[in-house]
C-alpha positions in Angstrom: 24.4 -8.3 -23.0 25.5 -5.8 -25.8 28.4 -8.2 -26.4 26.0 -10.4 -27.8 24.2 -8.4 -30.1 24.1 -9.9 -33.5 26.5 -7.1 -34.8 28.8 -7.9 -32.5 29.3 -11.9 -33.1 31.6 -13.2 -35.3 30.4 -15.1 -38.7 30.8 -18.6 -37.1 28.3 -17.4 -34.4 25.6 -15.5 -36.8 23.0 -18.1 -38.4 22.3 -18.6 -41.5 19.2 -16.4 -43.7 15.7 -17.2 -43.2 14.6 -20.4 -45.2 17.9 -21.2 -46.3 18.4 -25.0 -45.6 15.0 -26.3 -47.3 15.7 -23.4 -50.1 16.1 -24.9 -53.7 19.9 -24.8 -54.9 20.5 -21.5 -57.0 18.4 -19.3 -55.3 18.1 -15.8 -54.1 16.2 -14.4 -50.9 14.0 -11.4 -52.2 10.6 -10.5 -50.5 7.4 -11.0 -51.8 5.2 -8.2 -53.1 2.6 -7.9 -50.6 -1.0 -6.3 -50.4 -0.2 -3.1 -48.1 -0.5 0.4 -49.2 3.2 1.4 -47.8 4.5 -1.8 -49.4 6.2 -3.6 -46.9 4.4 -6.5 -45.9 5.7 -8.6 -48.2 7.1 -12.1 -47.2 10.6 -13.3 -47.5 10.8 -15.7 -50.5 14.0 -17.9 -51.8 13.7 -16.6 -56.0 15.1 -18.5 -59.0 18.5 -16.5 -59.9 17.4 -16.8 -63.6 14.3 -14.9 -63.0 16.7 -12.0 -61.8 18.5 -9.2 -63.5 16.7 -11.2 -66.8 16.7 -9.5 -70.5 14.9 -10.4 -73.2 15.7 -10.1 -76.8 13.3 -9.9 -79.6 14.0 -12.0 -82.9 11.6 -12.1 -85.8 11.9 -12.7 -89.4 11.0 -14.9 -92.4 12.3 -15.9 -95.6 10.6 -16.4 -98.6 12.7 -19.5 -100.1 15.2 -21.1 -98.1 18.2 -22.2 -99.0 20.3 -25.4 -97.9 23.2 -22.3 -97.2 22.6 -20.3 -94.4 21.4 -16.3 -95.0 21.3 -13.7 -92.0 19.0 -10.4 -92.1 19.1 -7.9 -94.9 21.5 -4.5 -94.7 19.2 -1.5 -92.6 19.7 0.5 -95.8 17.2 -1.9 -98.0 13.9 -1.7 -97.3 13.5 -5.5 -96.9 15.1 -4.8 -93.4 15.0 -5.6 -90.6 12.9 -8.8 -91.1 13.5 -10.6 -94.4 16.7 -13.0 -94.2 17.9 -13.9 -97.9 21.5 -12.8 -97.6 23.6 -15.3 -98.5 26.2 -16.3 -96.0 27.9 -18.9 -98.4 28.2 -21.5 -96.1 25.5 -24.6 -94.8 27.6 -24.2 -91.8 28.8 -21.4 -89.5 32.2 -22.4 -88.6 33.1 -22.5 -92.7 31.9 -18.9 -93.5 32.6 -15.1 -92.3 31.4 -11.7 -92.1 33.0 -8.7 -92.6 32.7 -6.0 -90.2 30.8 -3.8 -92.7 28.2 -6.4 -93.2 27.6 -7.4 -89.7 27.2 -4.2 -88.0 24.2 -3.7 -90.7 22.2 -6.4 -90.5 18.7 -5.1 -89.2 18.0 -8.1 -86.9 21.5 -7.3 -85.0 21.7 -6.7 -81.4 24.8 -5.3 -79.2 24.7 -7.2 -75.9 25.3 -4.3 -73.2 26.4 -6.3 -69.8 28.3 -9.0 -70.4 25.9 -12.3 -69.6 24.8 -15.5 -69.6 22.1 -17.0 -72.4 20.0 -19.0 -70.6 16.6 -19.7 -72.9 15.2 -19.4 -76.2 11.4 -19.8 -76.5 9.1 -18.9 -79.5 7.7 -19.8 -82.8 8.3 -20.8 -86.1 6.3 -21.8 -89.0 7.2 -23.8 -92.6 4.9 -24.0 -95.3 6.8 -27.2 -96.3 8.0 -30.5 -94.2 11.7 -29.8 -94.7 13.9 -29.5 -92.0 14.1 -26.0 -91.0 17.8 -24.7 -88.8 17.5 -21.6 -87.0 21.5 -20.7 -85.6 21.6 -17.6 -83.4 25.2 -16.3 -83.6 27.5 -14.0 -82.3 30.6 -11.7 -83.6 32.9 -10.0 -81.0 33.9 -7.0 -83.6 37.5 -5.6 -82.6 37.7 -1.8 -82.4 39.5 -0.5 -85.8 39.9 -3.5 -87.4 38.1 -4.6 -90.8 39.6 -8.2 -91.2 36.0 -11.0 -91.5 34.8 -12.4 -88.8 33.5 -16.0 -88.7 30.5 -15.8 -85.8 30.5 -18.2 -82.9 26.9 -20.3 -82.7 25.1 -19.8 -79.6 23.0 -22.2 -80.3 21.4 -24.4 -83.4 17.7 -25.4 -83.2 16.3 -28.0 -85.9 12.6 -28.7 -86.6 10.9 -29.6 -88.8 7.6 -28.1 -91.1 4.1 -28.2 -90.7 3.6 -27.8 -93.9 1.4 -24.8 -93.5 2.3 -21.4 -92.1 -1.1 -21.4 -90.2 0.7 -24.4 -88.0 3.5 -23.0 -85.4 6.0 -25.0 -84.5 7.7 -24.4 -80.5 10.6 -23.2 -80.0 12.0 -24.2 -76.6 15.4 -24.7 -75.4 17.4 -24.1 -72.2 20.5 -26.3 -73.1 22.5 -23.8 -74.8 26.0 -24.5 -76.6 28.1 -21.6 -76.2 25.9 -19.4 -73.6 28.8 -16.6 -72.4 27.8 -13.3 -73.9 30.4 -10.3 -73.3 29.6 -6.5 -73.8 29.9 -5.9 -77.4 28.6 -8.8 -79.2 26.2 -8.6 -81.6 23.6 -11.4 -81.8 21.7 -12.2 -84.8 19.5 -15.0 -86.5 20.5 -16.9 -89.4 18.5 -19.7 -91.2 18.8 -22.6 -93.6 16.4 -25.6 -94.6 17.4 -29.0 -96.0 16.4 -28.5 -99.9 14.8 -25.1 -100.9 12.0 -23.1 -101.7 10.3 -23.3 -98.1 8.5 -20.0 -97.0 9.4 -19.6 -93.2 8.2 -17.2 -90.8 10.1 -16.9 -87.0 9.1 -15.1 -83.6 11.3 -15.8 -80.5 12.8 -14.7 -77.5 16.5 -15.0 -76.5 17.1 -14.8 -72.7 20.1 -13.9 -70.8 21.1 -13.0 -67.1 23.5 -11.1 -65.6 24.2 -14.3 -63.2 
């Protein structure tokens, strides 16, 4: 009989986990929390893989007229910073413009990315006090260890929308189809904005998710 203990069979011979044929495609088995006071009556559950070994990064900001050019977060030595976005990046779109190193690593709404990862979501809110069409890019630079030579970010993703025309009316900010989603340890992420004409007073608050999967 020992010969057939579990330990002792080959792979072709052990089955399969718990739950695993009926079990959604991209799952992991985890256990369920339980009620118990020595915590170990929990049930074996099949869990989303993007609700594991998840981060979530804070972005908010606002600028007070919009530009048709994009404009990124203000340098952490004004006072303006971390939130207000009127620098001018020079450019109405990402690929056509750069950054040098001594601007990027100062923008107050900049954040390094520590594992390297997978953006899967970016939820939140915006508001426009006009009904122009308002473009939110989330970037990222890979800066390169003694080097000072501009760098022209990569666009994670672009999300359009357009006003309320009141900054008491949010507008969602929902998206899981992400362009360029590979994140290495490093980067630094950040916001920029732009608005089709000017002059529109918009206000941001969202979440960038990423997982280690």
């Amino acid at each position: 009989m020992a010969a057939n203990e579990h330990k002792n069979l080959s792979d072709i011979n052990r089955h399969n986990p718990k739950g695993l044929e009926n079990a959604t495609n991209d799952t992991i088995l985890s256990k369920s929390i339980g009620t118990g006071a020595t915590n170990t009556d929990g049930n074996l559950v099949w869990q989303d893989k993007k609700s594991m070994g998840v981060t979530n990064h804070k972005f908010q900001g606002y600028t007070i007229a919009g530009t048709s050019n994009y404009a990124y977060g203000e340098d952490i030595n004004d006072t303006k910073s971390p939130f207000q976005m009127d620098v001018d990046y020079g450019s109405s779109t990402v690929s056509s413009g750069s950054i040098t190193p001594q601007n990027f690593f100062r923008i107050g709404q900049g954040i390094v990315i520590s594992e390297n990862s997978t953006v899967t979501s970016i939820n939140g809110w915006l508001t426009n006090n006009q009904t122009s069409v308002v473009t939110i890019a989330i970037c990222k630079v890979t800066p390169v260890d003694d080097v000072s030579t501009s760098v022209t970010p990569v666009v994670i993703n672009e999300i359009a929308l357009s006003g309320r025309g009141s900054n008491s009316k949010g507008i969602t900010i929902n998206t899981t189809t992400i362009t360029n989603a590979a994140l290495s340890v490093g980067d630094i992420i950040f916001p920029m904005v732009k608005q089709v004409g000017s002059g529109s007073i918009v206000y941001m608050n969202f979440n960038i998710q990423t997982t280690t999967f």
